[in-house]
C-alpha positions as CSV (number, residue, x, y, z in Angstrom):
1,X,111.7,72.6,54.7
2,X,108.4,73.8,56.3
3,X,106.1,74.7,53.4
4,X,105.0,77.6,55.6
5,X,108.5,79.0,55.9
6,X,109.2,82.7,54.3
7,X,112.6,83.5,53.3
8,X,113.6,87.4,53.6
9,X,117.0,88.4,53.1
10,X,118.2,91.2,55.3
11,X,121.2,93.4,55.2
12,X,123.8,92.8,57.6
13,X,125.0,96.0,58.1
14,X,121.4,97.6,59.1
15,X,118.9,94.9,58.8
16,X,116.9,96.2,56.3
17,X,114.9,94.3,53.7
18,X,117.2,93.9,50.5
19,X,116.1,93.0,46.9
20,X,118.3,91.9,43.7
21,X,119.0,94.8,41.9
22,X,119.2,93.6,37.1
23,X,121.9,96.6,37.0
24,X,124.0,95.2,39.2
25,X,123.0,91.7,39.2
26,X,124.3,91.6,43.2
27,X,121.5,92.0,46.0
28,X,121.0,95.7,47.0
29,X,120.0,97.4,50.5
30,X,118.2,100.4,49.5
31,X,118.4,101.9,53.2
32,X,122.6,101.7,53.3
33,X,123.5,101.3,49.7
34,X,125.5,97.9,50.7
35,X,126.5,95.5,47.9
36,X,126.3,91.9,48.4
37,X,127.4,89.4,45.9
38,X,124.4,86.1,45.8
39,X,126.6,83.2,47.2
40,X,127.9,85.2,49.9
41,X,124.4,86.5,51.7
42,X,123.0,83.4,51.1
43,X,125.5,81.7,53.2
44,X,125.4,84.5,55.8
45,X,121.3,84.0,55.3
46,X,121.6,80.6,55.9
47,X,123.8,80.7,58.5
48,X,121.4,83.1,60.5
49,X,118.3,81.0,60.2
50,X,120.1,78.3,61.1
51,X,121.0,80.3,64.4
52,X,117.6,80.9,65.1
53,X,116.0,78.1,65.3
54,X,113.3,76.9,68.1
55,X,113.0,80.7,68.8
56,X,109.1,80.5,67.8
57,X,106.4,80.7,70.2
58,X,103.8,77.4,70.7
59,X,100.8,79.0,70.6
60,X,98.0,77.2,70.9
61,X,96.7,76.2,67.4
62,X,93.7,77.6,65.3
63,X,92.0,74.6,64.2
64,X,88.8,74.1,61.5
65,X,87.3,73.0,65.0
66,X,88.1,76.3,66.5
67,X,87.1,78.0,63.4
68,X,84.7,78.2,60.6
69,X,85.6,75.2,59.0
70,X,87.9,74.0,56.2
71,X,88.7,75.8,53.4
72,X,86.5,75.1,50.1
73,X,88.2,73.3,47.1
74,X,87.3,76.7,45.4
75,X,88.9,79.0,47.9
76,X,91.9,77.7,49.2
77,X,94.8,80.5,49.9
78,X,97.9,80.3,52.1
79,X,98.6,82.5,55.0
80,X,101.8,83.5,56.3
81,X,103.2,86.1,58.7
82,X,106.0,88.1,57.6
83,X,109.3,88.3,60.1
84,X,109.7,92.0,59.5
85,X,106.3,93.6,61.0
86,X,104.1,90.4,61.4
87,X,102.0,91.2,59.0
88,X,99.6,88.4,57.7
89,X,100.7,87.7,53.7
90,X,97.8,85.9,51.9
91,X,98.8,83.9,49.0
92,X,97.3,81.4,46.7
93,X,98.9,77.9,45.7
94,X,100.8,78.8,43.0
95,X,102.9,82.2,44.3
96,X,106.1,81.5,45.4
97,X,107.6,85.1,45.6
98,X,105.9,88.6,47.1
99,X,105.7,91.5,48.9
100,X,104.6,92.2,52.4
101,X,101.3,94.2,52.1
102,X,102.1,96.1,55.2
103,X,105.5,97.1,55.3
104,X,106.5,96.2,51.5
105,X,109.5,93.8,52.2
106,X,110.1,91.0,49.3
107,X,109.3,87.6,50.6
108,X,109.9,84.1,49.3
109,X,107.7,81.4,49.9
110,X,110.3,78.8,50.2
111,X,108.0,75.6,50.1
112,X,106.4,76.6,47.1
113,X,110.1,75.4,45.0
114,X,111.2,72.8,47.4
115,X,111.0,69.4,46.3
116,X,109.7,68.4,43.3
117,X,108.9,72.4,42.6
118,X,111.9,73.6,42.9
119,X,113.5,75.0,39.6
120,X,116.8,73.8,38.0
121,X,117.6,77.1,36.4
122,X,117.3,80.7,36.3
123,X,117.4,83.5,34.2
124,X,117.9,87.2,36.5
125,X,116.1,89.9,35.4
126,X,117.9,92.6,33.4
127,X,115.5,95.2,32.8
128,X,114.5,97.0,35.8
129,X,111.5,98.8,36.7
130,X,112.4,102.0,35.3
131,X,113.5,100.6,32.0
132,X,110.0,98.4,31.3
133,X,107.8,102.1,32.4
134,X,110.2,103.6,29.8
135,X,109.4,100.9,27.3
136,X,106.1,100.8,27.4
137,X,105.9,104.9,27.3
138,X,107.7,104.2,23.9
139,X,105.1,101.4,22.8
140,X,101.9,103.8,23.5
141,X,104.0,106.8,21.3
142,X,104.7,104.8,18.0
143,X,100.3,104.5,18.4
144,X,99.2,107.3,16.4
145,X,95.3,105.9,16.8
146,X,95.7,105.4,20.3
147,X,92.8,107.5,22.4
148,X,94.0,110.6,23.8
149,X,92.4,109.9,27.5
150,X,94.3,106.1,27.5
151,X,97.5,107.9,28.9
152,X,95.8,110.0,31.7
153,X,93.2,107.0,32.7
154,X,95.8,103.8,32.7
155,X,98.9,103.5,35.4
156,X,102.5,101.8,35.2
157,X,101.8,101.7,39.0
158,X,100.4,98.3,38.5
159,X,103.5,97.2,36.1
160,X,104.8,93.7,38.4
161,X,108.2,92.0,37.8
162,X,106.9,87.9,37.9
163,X,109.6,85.2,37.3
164,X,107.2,82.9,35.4
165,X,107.8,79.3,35.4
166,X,108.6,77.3,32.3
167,X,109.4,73.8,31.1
168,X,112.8,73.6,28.9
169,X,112.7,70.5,26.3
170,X,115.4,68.9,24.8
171,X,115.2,65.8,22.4
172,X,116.6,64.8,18.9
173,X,114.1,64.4,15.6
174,X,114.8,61.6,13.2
175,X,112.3,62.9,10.2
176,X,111.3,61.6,6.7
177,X,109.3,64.0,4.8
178,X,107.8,63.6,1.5
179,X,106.8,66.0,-0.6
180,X,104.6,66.7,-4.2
181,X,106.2,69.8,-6.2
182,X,105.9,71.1,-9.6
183,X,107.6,73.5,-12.0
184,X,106.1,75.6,-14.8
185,X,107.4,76.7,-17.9
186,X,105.8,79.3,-20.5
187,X,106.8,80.2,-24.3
188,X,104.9,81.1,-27.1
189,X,104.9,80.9,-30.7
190,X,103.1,83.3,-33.4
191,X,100.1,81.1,-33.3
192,X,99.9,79.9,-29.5
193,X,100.7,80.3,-25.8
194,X,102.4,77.1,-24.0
195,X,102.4,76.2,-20.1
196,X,104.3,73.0,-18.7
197,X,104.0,71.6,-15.8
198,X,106.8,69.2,-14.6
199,X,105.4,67.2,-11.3
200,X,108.4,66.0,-9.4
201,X,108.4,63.4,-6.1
202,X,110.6,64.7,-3.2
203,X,112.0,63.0,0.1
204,X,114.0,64.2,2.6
205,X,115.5,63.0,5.8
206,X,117.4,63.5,8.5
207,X,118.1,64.5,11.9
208,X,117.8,67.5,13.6
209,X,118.8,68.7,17.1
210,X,116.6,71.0,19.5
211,X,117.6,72.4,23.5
212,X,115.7,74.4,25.6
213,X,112.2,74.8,23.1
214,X,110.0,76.5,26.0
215,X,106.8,75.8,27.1
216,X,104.8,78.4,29.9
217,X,104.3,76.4,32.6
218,X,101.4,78.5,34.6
219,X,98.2,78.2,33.2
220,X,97.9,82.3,34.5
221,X,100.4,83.6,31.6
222,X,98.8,84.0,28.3
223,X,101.0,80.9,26.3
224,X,100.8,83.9,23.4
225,X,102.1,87.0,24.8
226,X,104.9,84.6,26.6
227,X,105.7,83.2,23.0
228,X,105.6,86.9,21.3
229,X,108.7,88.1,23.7
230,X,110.8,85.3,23.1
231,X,113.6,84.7,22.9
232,X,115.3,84.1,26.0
233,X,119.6,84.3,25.8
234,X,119.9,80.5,27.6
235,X,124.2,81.1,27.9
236,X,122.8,83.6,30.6
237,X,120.9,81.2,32.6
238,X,122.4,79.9,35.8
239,X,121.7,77.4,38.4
240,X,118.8,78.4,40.6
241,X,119.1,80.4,43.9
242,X,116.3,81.9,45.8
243,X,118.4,85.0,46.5
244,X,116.8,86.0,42.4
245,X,113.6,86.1,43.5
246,X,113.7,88.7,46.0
247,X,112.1,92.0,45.1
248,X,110.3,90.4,42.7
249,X,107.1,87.9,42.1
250,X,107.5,84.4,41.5
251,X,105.0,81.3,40.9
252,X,105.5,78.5,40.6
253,X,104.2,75.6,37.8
254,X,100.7,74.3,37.9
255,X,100.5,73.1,34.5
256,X,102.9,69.9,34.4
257,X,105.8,68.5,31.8
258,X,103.7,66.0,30.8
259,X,100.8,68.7,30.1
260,X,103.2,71.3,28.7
261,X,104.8,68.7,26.2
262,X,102.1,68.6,23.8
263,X,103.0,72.3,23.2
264,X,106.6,71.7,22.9
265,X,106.1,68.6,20.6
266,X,104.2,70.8,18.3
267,X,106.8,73.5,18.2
268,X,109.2,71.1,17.4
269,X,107.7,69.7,14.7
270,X,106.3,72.8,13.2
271,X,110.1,73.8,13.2
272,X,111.3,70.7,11.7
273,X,109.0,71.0,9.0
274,X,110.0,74.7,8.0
275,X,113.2,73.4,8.0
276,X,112.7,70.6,5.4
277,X,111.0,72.7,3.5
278,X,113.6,75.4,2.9
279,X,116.2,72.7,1.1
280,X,113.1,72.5,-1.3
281,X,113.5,75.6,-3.5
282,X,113.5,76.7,-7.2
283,X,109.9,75.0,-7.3
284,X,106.4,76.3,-8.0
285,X,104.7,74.5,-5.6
286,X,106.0,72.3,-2.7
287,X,103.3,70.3,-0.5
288,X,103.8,67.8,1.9
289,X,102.7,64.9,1.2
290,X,103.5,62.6,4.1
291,X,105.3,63.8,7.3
292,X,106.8,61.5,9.7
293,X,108.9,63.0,12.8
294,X,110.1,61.1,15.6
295,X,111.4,62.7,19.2
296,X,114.0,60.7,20.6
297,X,116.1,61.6,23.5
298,X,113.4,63.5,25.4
299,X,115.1,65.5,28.7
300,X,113.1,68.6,30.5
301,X,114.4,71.1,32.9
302,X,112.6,73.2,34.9
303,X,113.2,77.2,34.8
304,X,112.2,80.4,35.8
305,X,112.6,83.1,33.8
306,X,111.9,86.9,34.0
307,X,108.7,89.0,32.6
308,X,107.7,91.8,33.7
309,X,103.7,92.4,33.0
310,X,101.2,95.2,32.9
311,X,97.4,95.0,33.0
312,X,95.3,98.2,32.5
313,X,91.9,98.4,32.3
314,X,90.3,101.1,29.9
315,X,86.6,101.8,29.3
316,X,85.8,98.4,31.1
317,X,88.2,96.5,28.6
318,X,91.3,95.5,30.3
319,X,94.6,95.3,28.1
320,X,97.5,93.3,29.2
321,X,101.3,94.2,28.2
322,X,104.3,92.1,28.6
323,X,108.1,92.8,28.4
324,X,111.2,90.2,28.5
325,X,112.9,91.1,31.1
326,X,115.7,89.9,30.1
327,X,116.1,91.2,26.5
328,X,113.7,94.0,26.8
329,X,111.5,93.1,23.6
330,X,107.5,94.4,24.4
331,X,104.7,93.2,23.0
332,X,100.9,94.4,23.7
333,X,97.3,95.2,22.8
334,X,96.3,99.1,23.0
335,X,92.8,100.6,22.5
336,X,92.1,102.2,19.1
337,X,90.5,105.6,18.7
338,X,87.5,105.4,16.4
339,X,87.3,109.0,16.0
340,X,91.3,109.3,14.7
341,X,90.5,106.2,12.9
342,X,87.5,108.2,10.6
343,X,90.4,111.0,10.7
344,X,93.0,109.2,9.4
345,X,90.5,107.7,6.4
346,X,89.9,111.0,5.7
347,X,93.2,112.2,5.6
348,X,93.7,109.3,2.9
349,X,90.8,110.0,1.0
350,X,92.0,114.0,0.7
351,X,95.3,112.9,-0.7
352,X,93.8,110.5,-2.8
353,X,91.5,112.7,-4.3
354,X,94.3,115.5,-4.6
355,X,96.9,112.5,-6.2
356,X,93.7,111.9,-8.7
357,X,93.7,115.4,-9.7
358,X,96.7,116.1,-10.6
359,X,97.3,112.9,-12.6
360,X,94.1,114.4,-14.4
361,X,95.3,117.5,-15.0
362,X,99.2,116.3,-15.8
363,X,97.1,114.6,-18.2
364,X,95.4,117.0,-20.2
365,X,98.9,119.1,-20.5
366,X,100.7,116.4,-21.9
């Protein structure tokens, strides 16, 4: 496939532009209101650009000659016209799903997940639009510092449903971990206090198996915010179909397995260890001595799953939000009011004050 190609699904029944609606989890024409089950447009889809091909015009072709020259290393973008309006659609290397800047249909960049790109898996989004402005209204409310002025200056009209590409690890741990612990005893006698402490050697080993440990896969997404809104349900992730991506942004990786896998292996090894060390109890202190964790087995998969993400800027600071869009959990950073934060301290201080008078004079009564 031409790495130049867009995909836009159309409705059959009008022709409009159609997206895939989380409620409904079928592809949606919001001019007719017409249902349409994945499989069965993309074969229609399919079946149509198929139909249609050799109907483009040879125009003559817009060289660097022609031109201004090449692109810079530091300024390369894609160009693409859309099939609805002919709009031009300027992307970078890394977006693989969009929207038409002049008439607003949802495109697909097909050559950006062809190939070695394309994903395995993907997880549909489940939240819609409607639901993420609703949960981040709730977020800003449970904020009593938050400045009054955030609210009015900030806008959820920026709030962008990306599918965000990640790698999926699996592999097996074959571990021996050895740790130093001790246990203390007190008693007394009428002449002295006593302390013991028993020293102890432990080992443990074993095997543990891990699937699907994540690792963000676009060096865009901030790896914390993606790891604060996990997790992901994997029993609802399917085999990929580009029919998902409609309506909504996509990228696609530009951070490698091989790159991302030094995250993963960490995760995998910080979870081994907590999990050795919870058969350790009933002691005083437990530290590792020596730590030895093997990953056998290794297999990644490559996935896309839903986020949707806000970025806000306030008082020259921008603040970015993110939401699972599969599972709906939010996690963000929100301006504090310095002002209510004095208040609040003050507000303390009062009742502290009052609590300290009282105890005073409950004192002097009794």
């Amino acid at each position: 496939m031409n790495n130049n190609t867009l995909v836009e699904y159309k409705c059959p029944c009008c022709s409009g532009a159609i997206s895939f609606d989380s409620d409904a989890q079928k592809l949606v024409c919001p001019y007719c209101q017409t249902e349409f089950e994945v499989s069965a447009l993309k074969e229609f889809n399919d079946a149509e650009n198929e139909a249609k091909q050799g109907e483009e015009l040879n125009w003559d072709e817009y060289t660097s000659e022609s031109g201004s020259g090449d692109w810079r290393e530091d300024e390369e973008l894609n160009v693409y016209t859309c099939s609805a309006c002919a709009g031009e659609i300027v992307a970078d290397n890394t977006t693989a799903a969009t929207f038409c800047p002049y008439c607003g249909s949802p495109v697909i960049i097909a050559g950006k997940l062809s190939g070695a790109f394309r994903p395995d898996y993907v997880i549909p989004f489940k939240m819609n639009r409607d639901k993420a402005s609703e949960a981040f209204a709730k977020f800003m409310k449970r904020r009593p510092l938050l400045p009054k002025d955030f609210k009015q200056k900030h806008t959820v009209e920026k709030l962008e449903g990306i599918y965000v590409p990640f790698w999926l690890y699996n592999c097996d741990t074959d571990s021996h971990i050895r740790y130093r612990a001790t246990r203390i005893s007190r008693w007394s006698d009428s002449n002295y206090n006593y302390t013991k402490t028993s020293h102890f050697l432990l080992t443990r080993a074993g095997t543990l198996g891990f699937e699907r440990v994540p690792a963000d896969g676009s060096s865009k997404m901030d790896d914390t915010y993606m790891e604060a809104i996990e997790p992901y349900n994997y029993s609802e992730m399917i085999d990929f179909g580009m029919p998902y991506l409609s309506g909504f942004t996509a990228e696609k990786y530009d951070v490698t397995p091989s790159e991302a896998s030094n995250h993963a292996n960490q995760r995998i090894k910080n979870s081994t260890m907590d999990k050795f060390a919870s058969t350790t109890l009933g002691y005083a202190t437990v530290t590792p001595q020596s730590t030895n964790i093997k990953l056998l087995n290794g297999k990644t998969s490559y996935a896309l799953l839903p986020v949707w993400l806000l970025n806000t800027k306030y008082e020259g600071k921008t603040y970015t939000f993110a939401m699972n869009g599969q599972t709906g959990k939010f996690v963000g950073e929100l301006p504090v009011s310095v002002g209510r934060c004095f208040g609040m301290l003050g507000i303390i201080a009062g009742a502290t004050t009052l609590l300290g008078t009282l105890i005073s004079l409950l004192a002097t009564l009794f």
